[in-house]
Structures are given as structure tokens and as C-alpha cells.
C-alpha positions as CSV (number, residue, x, y, z in Angstrom):
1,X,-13.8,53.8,-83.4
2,X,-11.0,55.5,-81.9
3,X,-8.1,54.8,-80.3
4,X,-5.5,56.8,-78.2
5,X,-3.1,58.1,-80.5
6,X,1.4,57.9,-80.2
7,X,2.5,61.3,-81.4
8,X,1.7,63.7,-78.8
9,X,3.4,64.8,-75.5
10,X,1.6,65.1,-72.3
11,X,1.4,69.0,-70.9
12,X,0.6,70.0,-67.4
13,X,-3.0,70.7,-66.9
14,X,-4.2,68.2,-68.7
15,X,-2.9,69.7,-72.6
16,X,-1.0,67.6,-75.1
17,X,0.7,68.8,-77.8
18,X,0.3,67.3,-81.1
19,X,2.8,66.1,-83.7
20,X,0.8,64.5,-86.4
21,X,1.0,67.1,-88.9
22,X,3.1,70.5,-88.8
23,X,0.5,72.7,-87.3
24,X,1.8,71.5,-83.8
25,X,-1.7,71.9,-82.0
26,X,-2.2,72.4,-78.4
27,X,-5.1,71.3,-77.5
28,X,-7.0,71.4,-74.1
29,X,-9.0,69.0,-72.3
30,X,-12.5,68.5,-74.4
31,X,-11.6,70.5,-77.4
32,X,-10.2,69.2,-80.5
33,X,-7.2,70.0,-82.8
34,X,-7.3,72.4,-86.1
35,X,-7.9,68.8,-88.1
36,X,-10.8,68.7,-86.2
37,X,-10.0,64.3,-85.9
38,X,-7.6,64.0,-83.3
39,X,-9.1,65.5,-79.5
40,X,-7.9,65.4,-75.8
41,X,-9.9,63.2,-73.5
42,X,-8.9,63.6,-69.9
43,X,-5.1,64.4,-70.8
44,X,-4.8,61.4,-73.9
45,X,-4.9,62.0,-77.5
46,X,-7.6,59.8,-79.2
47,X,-7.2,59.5,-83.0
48,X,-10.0,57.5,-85.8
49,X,-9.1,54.2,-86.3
50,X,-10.6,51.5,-88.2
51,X,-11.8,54.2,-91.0
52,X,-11.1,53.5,-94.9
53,X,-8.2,56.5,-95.7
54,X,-8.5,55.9,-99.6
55,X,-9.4,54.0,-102.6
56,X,-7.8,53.5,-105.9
57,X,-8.8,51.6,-108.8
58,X,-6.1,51.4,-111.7
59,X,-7.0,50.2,-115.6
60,X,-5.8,46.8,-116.3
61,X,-3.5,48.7,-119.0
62,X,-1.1,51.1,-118.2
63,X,-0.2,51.9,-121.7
64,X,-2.9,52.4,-124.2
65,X,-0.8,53.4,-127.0
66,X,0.8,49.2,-127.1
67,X,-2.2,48.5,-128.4
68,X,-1.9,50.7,-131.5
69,X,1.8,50.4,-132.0
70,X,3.1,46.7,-130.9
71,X,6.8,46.3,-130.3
72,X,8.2,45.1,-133.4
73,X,9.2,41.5,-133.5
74,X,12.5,40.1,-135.6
């Protein structure tokens, strides 16, 4: 489930040079970048895609304390 990637420049010799984060990697043919995700194949960047980044499940109140102390109505 990957996919070639957009931020990187092609290098001579096969390298690219990353720019998905600040570290900036160079990484060689067959090796893989200090994320240890993104890795040259044959002079491309592949990156994961497809792949669930996060989850978040928020209360259906935000604010417990309207339950104690209601606005007041006139």
C-alpha cells in the first residue's frame, strides 16, 4: 500500500532528497529515510498510503459543568 510520494527532488545516482519533514533526508537507492516510512525504489520516493493516521472520539458534551449550573432564564 504505497504509493510514490510528491515532496522530494531527484539526485544524480539514483538519491532523492526528502522534504516531508525538516530532517531533509538523503536517502540512497534501497535504504530508507530516518522516519523509517518513506524509501527510494530505483530513484522514486514511495510513501504509505491507504493507512488510518488517527482516531478521535469526542463526548457528546463539551461542557459538563451546564448540567450543574443551567443558564438562567428571565
Amino acid at each position: 500500500m504505497t504509493v510514490e510520494g510528491e515532496l522530494y527532488e531527484k539526485l544524480e545516482g539514483g538519491d532523492v532528497r526528502c522534504y516531508a519533514c525538516g530532517h531533509r533526508c538523503l536517502v540512497r537507492p534501497g535504504r530508507r529515510g530516518i522516519c523509517q516510512v518513506r524509501f527510494n525504489r530505483e530513484g522514486k520516493l514511495y510513501v504509505p498510503w491507504g493507512y488510518v493516521a488517527a482516531l478521535q472520539l469526542d463526548p457528546s458534551r463539551r461542557n459538563p459543568s451546564s448540567m450543574f449550573c443551567p443558564a438562567p432564564t428571565y
